[in-house]
C-alpha positions as CSV (number, residue, x, y, z in Angstrom):
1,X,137.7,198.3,170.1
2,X,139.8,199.8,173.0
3,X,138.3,202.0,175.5
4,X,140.7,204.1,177.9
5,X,142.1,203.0,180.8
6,X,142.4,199.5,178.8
7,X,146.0,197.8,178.0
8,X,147.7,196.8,174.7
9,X,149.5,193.5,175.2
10,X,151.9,192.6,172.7
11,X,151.3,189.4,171.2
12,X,154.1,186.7,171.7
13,X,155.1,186.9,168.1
14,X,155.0,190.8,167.7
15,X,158.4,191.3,166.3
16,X,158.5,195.2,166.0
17,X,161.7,196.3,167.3
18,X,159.8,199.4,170.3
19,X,156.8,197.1,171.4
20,X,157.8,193.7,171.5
21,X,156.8,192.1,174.9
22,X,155.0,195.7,175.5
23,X,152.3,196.3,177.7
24,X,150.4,199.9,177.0
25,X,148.1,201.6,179.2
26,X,145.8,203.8,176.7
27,X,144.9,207.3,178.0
28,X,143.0,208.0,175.0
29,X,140.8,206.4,171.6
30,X,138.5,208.4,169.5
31,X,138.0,209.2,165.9
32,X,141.7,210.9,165.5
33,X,143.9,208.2,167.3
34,X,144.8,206.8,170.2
35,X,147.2,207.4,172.9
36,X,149.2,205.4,175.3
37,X,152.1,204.9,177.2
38,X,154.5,201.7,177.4
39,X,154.2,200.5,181.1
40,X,156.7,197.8,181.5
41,X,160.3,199.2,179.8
42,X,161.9,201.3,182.2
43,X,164.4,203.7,181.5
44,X,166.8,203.4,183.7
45,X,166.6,207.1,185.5
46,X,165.0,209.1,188.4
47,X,162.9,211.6,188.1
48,X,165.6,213.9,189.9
49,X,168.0,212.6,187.1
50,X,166.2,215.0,184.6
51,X,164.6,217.3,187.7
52,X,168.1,217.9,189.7
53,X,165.9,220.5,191.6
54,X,163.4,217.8,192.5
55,X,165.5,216.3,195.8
56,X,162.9,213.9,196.3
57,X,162.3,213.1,192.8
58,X,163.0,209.2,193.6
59,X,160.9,208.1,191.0
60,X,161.4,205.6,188.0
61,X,161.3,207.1,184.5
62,X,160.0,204.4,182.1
63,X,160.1,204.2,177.9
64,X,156.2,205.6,177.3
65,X,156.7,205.2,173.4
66,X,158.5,206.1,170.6
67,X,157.1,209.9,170.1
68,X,158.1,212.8,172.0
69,X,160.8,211.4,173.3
70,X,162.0,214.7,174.8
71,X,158.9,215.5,176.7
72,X,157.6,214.0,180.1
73,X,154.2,212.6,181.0
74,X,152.4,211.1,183.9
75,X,149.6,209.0,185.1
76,X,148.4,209.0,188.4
77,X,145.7,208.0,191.4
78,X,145.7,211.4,193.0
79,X,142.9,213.1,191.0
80,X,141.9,216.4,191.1
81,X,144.0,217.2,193.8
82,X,146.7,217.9,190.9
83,X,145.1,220.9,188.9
84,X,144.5,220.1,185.3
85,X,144.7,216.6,185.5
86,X,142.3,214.5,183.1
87,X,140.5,211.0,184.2
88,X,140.8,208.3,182.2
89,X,138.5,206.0,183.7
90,X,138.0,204.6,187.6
91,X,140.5,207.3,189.3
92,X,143.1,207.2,187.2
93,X,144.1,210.4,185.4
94,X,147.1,211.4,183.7
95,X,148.8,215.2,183.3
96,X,148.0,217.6,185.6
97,X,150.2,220.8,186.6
98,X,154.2,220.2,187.2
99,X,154.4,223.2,188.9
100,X,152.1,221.7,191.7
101,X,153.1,217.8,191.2
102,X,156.6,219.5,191.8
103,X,155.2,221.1,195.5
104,X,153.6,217.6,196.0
105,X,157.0,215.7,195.2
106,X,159.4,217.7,197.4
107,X,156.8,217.7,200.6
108,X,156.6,213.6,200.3
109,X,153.1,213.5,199.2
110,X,153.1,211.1,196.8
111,X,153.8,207.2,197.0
112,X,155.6,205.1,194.2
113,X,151.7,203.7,193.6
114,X,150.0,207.0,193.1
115,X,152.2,208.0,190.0
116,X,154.1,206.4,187.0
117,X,156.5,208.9,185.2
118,X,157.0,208.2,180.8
119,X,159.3,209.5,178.4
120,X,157.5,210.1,175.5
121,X,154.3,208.4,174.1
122,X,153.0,206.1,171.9
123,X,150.3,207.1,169.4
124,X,148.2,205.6,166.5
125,X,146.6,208.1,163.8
126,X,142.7,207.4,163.3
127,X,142.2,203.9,162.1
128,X,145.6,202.7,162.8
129,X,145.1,201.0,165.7
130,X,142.0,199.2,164.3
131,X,144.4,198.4,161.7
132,X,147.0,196.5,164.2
133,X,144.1,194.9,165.8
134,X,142.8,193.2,162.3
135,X,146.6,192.1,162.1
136,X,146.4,190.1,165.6
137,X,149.6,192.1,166.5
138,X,148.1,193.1,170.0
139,X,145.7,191.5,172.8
140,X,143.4,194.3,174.6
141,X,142.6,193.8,177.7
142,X,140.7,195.1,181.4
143,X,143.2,197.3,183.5
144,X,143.9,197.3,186.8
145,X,146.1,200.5,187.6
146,X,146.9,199.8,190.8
147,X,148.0,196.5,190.3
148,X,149.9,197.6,187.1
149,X,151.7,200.2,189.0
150,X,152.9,197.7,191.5
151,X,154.3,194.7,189.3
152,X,157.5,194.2,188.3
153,X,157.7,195.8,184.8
154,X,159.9,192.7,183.8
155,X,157.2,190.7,185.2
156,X,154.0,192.8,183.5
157,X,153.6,190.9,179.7
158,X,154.3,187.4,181.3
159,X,151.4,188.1,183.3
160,X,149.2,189.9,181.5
161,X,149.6,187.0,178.7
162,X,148.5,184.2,181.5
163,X,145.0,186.0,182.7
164,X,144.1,185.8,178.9
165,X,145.2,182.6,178.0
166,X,147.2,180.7,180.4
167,X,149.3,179.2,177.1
168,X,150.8,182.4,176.3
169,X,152.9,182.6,179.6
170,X,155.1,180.2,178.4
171,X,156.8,182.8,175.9
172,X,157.5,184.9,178.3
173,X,160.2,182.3,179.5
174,X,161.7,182.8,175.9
175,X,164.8,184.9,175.7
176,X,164.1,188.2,174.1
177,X,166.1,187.7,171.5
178,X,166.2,183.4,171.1
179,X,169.6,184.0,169.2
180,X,171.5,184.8,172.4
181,X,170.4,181.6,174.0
């Protein structure tokens, strides 16, 4: 069963078109579904891209998941100094107020490895991701946020696949799509 804070890491032979060669940090499991946000796809804008206003807004945007696709989310390190935010587990929250992450943003107070920006989410009804498990189509393990935050998202599932099975880190030398080779 997967706890918060824990990662989803797509098996090698997951061959769903969104989460293929995903890794997914989970914010939240309990008896209605589970939450979580793709770590490892970037989305190739800024933070400033979609927050003009936010001059210092020099921070990655990355694929969270296939729902809500039109709202933003955020985990970070900085805790209760960001009203409203929720702990996940060790330090790490996620949410919080804009308004004030905004303040925080434009006055430099916050490092590339405090925060991780997401558009959109992914999420599992009750029971669903119990379901995938029983499939095999995902490995769960231990998180470590601040290393997470500071790997190379093209880097992350190769990686994650080695500290469970140093086998699997072979198919993350694979060509996404093998047909292109």
């Amino acid at each position: 069963m997967i706890k918060p804070g824990e990662i989803l890491i797509a098996k090698p032979f997951l061959q769903d078109d969104y989460f293929k060669r995903s890794v997914i940090f989970t914010v939240e499991h309990n008896s209605t579904g589970s939450l979580g946000f793709v770590f490892n796809k970037p989305h190739g804008l800024l933070l400033k891209d979609i927050f003009p206003h936010l001059k210092n807004g020099n921070f990655p945007l990355f694929e969270g998941g296939p729902v809500s696709e039109n709202q933003l989310f955020y985990t970070h390190t900085i805790g209760k100094k960001l009203i409203d935010s929720i702990e996940i587990s060790n330090g790490v929250f996620w949410g919080g107020n804009f308004f004030e992450l905004s303040k925080m943003i434009e006055n430099n107070e916050l490092k590339s490895n405090e925060i991780k920006f997401y558009i959109g989410y992914s999420g599992w009804s009750a029971g669903q991701i119990d379901f995938e498990m029983e499939k095999e189509m995902w490995l769960i393990q231990q998180a470590n946020y601040n290393e997470l935050i500071s790997m190379p998202p093209n880097k992350m599932w190769g990686n994650e696949l080695d500290k469970i099975n140093s086998g699997f880190k072979a198919f993350s030398d694979y060509p996404f799509d093998p047909s292109l080779n």
